[in-house]
C-alpha positions in Angstrom: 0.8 -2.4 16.7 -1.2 -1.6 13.9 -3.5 1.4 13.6 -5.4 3.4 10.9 -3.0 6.5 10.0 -3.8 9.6 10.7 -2.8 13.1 9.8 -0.4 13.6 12.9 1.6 10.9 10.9 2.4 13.1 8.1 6.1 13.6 9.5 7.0 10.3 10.6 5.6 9.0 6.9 7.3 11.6 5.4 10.4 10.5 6.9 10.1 7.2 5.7 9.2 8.2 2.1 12.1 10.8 1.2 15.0 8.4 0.7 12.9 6.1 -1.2 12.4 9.4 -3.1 15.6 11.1 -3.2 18.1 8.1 -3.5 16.1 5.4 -5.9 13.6 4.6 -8.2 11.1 2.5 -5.9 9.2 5.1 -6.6 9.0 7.4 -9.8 7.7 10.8 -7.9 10.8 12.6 -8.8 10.5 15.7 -5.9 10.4 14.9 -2.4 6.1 15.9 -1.6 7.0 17.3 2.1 5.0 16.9 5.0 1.9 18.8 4.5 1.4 17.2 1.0 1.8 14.4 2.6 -1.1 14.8 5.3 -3.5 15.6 2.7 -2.4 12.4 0.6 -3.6 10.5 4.4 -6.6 12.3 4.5 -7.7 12.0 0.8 -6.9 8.1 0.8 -8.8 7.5 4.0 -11.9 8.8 2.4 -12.3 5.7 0.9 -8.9 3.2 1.6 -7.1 1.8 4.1 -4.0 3.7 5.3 -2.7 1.4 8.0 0.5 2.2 10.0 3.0 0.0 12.0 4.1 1.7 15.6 6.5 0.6 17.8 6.6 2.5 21.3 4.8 5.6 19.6 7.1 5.5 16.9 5.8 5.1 12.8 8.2 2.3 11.6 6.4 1.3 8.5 2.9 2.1 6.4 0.8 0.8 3.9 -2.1 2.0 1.5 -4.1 1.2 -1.2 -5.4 3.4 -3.9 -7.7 3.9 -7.2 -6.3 1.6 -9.5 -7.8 3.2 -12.9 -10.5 5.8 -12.8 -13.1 4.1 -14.8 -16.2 2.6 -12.0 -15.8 -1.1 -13.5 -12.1 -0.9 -11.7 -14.2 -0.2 -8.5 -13.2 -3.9 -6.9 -9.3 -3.9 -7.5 -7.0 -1.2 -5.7 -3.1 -0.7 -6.3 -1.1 -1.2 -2.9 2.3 0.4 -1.5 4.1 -0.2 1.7 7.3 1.1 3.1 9.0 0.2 5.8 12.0 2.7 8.0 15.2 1.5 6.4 15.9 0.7 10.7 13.2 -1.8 10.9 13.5 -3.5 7.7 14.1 -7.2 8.0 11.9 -8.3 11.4 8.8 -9.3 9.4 6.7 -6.1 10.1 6.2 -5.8 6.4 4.7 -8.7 5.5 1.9 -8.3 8.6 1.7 -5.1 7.8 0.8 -5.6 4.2 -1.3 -9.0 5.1 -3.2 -6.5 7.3 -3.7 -4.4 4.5 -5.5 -7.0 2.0 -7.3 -8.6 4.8 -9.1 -4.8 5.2 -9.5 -4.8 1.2 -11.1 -8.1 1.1 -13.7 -6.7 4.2 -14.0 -3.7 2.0 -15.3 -6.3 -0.9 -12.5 -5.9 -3.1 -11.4 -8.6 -5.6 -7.9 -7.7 -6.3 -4.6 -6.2 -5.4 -2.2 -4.7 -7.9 1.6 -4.0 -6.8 3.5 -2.0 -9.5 7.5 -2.6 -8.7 10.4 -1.2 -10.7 12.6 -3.5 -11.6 14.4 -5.5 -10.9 13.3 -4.8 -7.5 14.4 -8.2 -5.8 13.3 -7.4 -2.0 9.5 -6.1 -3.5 8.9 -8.9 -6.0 10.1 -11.4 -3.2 7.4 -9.5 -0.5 4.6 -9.5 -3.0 5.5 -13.3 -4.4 5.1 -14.6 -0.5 2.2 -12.9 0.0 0.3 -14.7 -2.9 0.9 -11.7 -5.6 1.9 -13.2 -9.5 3.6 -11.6 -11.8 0.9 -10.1 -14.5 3.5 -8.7 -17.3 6.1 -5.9 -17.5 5.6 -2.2 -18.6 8.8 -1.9 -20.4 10.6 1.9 -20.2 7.9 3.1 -18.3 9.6 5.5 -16.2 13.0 7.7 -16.6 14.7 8.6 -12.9 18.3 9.2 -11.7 19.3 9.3 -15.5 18.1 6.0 -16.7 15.0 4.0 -17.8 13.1 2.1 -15.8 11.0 -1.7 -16.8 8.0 -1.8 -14.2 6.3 -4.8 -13.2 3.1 -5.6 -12.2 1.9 -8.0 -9.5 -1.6 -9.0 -9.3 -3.5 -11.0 -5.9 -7.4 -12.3 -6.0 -8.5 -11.3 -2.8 -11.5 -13.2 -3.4 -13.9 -14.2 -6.4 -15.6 -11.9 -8.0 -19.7 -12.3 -7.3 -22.3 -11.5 -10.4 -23.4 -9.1 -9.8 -20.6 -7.7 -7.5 -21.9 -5.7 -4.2 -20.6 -2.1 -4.0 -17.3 -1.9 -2.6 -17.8 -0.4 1.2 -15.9 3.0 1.5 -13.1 2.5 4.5 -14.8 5.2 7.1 -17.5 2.8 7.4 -15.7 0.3 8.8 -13.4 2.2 11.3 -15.6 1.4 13.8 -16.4 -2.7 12.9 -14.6 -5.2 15.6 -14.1 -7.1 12.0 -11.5 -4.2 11.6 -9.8 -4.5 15.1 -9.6 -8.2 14.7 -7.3 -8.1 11.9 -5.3 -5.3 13.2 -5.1 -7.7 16.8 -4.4 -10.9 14.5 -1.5 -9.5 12.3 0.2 -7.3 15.4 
């Protein structure tokens, strides 16, 4: 099932985070952020984006979130996106309704556009964000150094929908927690 995270999933998260950490360069956060930092990066991001996680029989088996993209206001309709999944439930399609869960909350948000950033060459993301409608929007080239090398990082861009002139104001998540809009797309992705 899908469900809006909350801070009691700081652990399981956390769990699922670390060897992405530790082990490659997925991600470039170089020291593993623990649990606790973890729960406040849940309840920060809720404050106005989706956190969506993916349980099975109580248990966190995947998450994804989006996030500010660039601090400027005129970046207001476009928001970066990450998922992870447990490396025991990769390959049974939970990311991909998972993430499709995620833009489908961004788009009911009023956002425009989705951003993946993947270090490459990152086969098994570019392939996830390439079926799920993302294009490849150019290459930051040495952008990151991890486990003694340099890194190329690619970015991946989606239209959620076109933009509107003038563009409404894009509705913080809280105040949708409560919309049945909300709990039909968690009930149509499940």
């Amino acid at each position: 099932m899908i469900r809006i995270a909350r801070a009691a999933d700081a652990e399981a998260i956390h769990s699922i985070y670390a060897p992405t950490v530790i082990d490659t360069a997925i991600t470039f956060e170089t020291e593993l952020p623990g649990a606790e930092a973890m729960r406040q990066r849940i309840l920060t991001r809720l404050q106005h984006y989706p956190w969506l996680v993916w349980e099975d029989s109580g248990e966190v088996l995947a998450y994804a979130y989006a996030t500010r993209f660039r601090e400027r206001a005129a970046y207001d309709w476009i928001a970066e996106t990450s998922i992870y999944v447990h490396e025991n439930a990769r390959r049974r399609g939970i990311a991909r309704k998972l993430y499709a869960a995620l833009l489908d909350v961004m788009r009911l948000q009023g956002m425009n556009q989705a951003v993946g950033v993947i270090t490459l060459p990152g086969d098994v993301s570019v392939a996830l964000h390439e079926a799920m409608g993302f294009a490849s929007a150019g290459v930051w080239h040495q952008a990151g150094y991890k486990l003694g090398q340099w890194w190329d990082v690619g970015v991946w861009q989606k239209e959620l929908q076109p933009a509107t002139t003038p563009p409404q104001p894009v509705a913080a998540f809280p105040t949708l927690c409560e919309s049945p809009a909300l709990h039909k797309i968690f009930l149509r992705h499940a």
